[in-house]
TIFIMAR-169215 format. One record per residue (C-alpha): residue number from 0; residue in three letters; z, x, y. Coordinates in Angstrom, 2 decimals. Layout:
BEGIN
<pado><resi>NUM</resi><resn>ALA</resn><z>Z</z><x>X</x><y>Y</y></pado>
...
***
This chain:
BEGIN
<pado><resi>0</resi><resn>UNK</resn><z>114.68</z><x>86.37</x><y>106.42</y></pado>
<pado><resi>1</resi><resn>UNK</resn><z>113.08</z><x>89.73</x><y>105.48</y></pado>
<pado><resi>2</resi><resn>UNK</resn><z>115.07</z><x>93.05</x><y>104.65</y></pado>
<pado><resi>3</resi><resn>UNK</resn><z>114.40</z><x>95.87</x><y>103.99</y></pado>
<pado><resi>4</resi><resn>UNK</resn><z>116.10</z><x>98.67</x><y>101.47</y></pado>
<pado><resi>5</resi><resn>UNK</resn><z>115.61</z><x>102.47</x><y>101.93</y></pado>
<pado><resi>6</resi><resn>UNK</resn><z>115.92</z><x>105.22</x><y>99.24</y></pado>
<pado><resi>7</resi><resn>UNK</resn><z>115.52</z><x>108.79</x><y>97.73</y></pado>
<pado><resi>8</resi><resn>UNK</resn><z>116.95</z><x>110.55</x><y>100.95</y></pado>
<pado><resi>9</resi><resn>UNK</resn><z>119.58</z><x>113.10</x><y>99.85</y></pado>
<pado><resi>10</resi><resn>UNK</resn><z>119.73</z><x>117.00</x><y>100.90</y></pado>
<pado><resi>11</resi><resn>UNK</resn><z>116.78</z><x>119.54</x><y>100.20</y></pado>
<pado><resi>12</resi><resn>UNK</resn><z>116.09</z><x>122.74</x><y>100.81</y></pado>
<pado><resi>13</resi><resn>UNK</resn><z>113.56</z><x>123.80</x><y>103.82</y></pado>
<pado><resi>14</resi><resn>UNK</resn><z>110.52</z><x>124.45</x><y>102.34</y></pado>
<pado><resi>15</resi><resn>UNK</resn><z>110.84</z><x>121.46</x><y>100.09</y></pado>
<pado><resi>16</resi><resn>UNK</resn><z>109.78</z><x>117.65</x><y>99.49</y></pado>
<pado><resi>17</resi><resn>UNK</resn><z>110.94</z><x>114.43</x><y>99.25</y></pado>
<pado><resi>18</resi><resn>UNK</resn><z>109.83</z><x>110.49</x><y>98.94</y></pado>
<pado><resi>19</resi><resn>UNK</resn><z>111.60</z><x>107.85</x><y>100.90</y></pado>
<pado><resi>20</resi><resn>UNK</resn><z>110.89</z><x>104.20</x><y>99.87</y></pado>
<pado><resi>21</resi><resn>UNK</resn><z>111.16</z><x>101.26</x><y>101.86</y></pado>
<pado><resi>22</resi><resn>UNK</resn><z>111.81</z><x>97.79</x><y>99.50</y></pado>
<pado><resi>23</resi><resn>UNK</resn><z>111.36</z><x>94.79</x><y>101.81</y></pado>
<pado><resi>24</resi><resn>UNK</resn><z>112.31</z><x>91.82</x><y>100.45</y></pado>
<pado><resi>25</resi><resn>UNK</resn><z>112.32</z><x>88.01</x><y>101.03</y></pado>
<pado><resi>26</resi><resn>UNK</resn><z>109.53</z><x>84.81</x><y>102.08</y></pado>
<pado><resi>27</resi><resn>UNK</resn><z>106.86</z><x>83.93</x><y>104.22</y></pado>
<pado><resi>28</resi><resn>UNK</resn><z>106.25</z><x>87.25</x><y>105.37</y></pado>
<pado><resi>29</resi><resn>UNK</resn><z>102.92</z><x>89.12</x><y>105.55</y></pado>
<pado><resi>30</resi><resn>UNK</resn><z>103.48</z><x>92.58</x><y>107.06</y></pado>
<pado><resi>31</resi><resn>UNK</resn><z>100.91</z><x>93.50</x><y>109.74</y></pado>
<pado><resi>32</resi><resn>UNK</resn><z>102.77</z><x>97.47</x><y>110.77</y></pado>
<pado><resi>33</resi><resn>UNK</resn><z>104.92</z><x>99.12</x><y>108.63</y></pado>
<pado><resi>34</resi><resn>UNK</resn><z>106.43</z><x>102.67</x><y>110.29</y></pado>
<pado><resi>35</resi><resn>UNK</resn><z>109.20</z><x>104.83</x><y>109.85</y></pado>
<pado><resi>36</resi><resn>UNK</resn><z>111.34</z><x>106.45</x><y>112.42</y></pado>
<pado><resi>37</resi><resn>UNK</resn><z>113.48</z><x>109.75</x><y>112.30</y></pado>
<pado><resi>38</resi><resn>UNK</resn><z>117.18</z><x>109.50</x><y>114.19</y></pado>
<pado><resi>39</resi><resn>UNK</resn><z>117.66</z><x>113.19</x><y>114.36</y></pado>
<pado><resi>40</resi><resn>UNK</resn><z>121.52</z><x>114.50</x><y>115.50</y></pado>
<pado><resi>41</resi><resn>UNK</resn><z>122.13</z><x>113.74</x><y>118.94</y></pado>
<pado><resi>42</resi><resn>UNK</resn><z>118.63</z><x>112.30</x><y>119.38</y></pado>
<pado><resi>43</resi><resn>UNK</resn><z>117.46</z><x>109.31</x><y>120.02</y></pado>
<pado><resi>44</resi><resn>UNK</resn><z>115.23</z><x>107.09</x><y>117.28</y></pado>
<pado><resi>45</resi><resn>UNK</resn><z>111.46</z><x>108.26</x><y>117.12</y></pado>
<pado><resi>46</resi><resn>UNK</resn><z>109.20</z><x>107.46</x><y>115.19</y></pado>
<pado><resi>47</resi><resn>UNK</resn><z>107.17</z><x>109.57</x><y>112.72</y></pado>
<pado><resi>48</resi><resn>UNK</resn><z>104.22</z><x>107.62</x><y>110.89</y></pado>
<pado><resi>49</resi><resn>UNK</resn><z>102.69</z><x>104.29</x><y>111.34</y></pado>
<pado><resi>50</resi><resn>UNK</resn><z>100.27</z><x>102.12</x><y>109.02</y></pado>
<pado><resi>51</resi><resn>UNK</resn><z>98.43</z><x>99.01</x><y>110.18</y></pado>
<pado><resi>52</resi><resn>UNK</resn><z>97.41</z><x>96.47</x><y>107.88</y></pado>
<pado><resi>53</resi><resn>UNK</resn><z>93.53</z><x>97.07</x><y>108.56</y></pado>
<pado><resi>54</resi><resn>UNK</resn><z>94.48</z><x>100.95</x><y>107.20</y></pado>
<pado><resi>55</resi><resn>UNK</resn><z>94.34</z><x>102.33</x><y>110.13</y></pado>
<pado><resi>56</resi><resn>UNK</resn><z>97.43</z><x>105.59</x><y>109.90</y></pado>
<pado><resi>57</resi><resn>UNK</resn><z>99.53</z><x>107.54</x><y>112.42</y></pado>
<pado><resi>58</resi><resn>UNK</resn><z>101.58</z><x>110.46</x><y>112.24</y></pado>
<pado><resi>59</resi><resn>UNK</resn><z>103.17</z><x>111.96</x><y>114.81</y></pado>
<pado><resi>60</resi><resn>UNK</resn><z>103.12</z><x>116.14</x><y>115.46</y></pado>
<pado><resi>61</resi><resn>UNK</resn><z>106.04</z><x>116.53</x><y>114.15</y></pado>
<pado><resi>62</resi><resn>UNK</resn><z>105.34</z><x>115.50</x><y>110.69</y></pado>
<pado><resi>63</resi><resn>UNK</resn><z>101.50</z><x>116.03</x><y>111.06</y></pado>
<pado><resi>64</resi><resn>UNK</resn><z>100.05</z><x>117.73</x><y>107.80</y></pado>
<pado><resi>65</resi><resn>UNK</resn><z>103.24</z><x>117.31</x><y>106.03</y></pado>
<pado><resi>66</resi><resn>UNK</resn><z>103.49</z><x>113.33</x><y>105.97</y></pado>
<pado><resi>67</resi><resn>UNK</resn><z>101.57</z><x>110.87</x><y>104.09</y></pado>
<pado><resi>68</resi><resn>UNK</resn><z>102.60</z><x>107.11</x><y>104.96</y></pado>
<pado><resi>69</resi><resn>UNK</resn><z>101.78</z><x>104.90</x><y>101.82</y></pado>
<pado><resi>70</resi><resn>UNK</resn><z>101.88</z><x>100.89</x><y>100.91</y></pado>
<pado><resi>71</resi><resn>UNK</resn><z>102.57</z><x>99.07</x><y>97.05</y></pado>
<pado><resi>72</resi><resn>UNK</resn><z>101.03</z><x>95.74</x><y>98.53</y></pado>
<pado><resi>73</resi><resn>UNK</resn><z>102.06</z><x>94.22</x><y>94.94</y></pado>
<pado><resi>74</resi><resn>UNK</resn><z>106.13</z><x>95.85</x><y>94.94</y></pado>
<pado><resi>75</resi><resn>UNK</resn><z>106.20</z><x>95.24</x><y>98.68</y></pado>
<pado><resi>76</resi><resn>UNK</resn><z>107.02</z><x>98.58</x><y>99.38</y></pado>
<pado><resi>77</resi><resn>UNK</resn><z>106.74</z><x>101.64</x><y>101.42</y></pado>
<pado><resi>78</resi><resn>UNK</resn><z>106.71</z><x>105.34</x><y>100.92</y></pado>
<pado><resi>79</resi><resn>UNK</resn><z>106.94</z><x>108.48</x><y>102.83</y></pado>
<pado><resi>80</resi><resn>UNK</resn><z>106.02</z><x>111.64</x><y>100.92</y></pado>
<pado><resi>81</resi><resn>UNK</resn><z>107.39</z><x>114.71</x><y>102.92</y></pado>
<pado><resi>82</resi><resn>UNK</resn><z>106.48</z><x>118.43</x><y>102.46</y></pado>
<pado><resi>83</resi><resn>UNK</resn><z>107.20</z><x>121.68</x><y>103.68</y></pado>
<pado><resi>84</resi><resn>UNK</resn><z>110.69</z><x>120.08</x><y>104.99</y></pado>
<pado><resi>85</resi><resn>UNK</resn><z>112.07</z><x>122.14</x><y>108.03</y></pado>
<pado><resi>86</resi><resn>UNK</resn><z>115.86</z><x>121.93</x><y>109.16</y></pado>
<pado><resi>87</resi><resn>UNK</resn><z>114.66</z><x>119.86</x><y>112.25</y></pado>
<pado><resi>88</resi><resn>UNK</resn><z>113.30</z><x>116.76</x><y>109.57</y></pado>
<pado><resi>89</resi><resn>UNK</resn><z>116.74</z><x>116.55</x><y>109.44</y></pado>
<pado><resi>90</resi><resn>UNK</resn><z>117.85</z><x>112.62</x><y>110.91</y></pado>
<pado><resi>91</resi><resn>UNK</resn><z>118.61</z><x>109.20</x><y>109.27</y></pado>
<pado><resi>92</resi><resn>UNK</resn><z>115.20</z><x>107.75</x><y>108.35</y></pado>
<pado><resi>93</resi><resn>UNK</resn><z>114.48</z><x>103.88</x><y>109.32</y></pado>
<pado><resi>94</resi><resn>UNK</resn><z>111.95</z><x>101.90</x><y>107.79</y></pado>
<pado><resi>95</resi><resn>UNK</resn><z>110.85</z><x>99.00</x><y>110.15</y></pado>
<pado><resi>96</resi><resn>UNK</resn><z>108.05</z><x>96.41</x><y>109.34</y></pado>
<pado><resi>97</resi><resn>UNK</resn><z>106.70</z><x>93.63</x><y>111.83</y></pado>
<pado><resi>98</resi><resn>UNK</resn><z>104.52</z><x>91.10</x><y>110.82</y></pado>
<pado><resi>99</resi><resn>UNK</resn><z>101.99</z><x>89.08</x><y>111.43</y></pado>
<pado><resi>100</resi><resn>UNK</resn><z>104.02</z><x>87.00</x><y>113.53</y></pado>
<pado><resi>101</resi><resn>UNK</resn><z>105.12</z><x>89.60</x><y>115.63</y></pado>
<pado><resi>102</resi><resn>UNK</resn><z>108.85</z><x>89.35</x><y>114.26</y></pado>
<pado><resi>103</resi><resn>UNK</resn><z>110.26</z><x>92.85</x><y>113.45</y></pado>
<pado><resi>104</resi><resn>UNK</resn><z>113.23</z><x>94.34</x><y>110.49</y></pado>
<pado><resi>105</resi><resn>UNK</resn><z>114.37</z><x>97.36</x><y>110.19</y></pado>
<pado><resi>106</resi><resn>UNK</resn><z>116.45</z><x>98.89</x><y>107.19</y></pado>
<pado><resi>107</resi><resn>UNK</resn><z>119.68</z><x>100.56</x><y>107.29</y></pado>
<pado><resi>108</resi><resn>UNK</resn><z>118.39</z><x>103.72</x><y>107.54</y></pado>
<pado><resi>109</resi><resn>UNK</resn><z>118.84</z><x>106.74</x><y>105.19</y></pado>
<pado><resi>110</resi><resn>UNK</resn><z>120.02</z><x>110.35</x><y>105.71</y></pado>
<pado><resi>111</resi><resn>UNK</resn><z>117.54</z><x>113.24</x><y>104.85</y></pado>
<pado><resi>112</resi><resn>UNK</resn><z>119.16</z><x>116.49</x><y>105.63</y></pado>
<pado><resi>113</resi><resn>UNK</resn><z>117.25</z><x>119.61</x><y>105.17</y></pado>
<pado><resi>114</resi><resn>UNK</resn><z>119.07</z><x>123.02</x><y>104.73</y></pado>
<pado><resi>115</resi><resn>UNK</resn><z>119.91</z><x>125.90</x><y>102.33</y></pado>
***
């Protein structure tokens, strides 16, 4: 069984950044696409970056220029760096992984909320 533990979400101030990390955790696992969505307030879940294993990376326009989706192969763990935050980043922030088996996990999810 895999899970997966988000943090550093909190409240900033537009204009500003933050990191999310995504701790996944457990055996015979080999993650093949690691992404994170964005649940924003009466929204449904979408996502905002993808990486592949092979390095390929995908952001969404939303976050496009303001993302950078990153991978500690050794801790097992995920980052988001977000800058120039805008109210609308606001959401609960997922981490998901599948892996090479196909089987997906998602975290619980972490609230970001953006505003002065």
């Amino acid at each position: 069984q895999v899970q997966l533990v988000e943090s550093g979400g909190g409240l900033v101030q537009p204009g500003g950044s933050l990191r999310l990390s995504c701790a996944a955790s457990g055996s015979g696992f080999s993650i093949s696409v690691m992404d994170w969505y964005r649940e924003a307030p009466g929204k449904t879940r979408a996502l905002v970056a993808r990486s592949f294993r092979n390095g390929q990376i995908l952001y969404t326009e939303p976050v496009k220029g303001r993302a950078i989706i990153s991978m500690n192969n050794a801790k097992n763990t995920a980052y988001l760096q977000m800058s120039r935050l805008k109210p609308e980043d606001t959401g609960v922030y997922f981490c998901k992984i599948e892996d090479i088996s196909g089987s997906q996990y998602w975290g619980q999810g972490i609230q970001v909320t953006v505003s002065s």
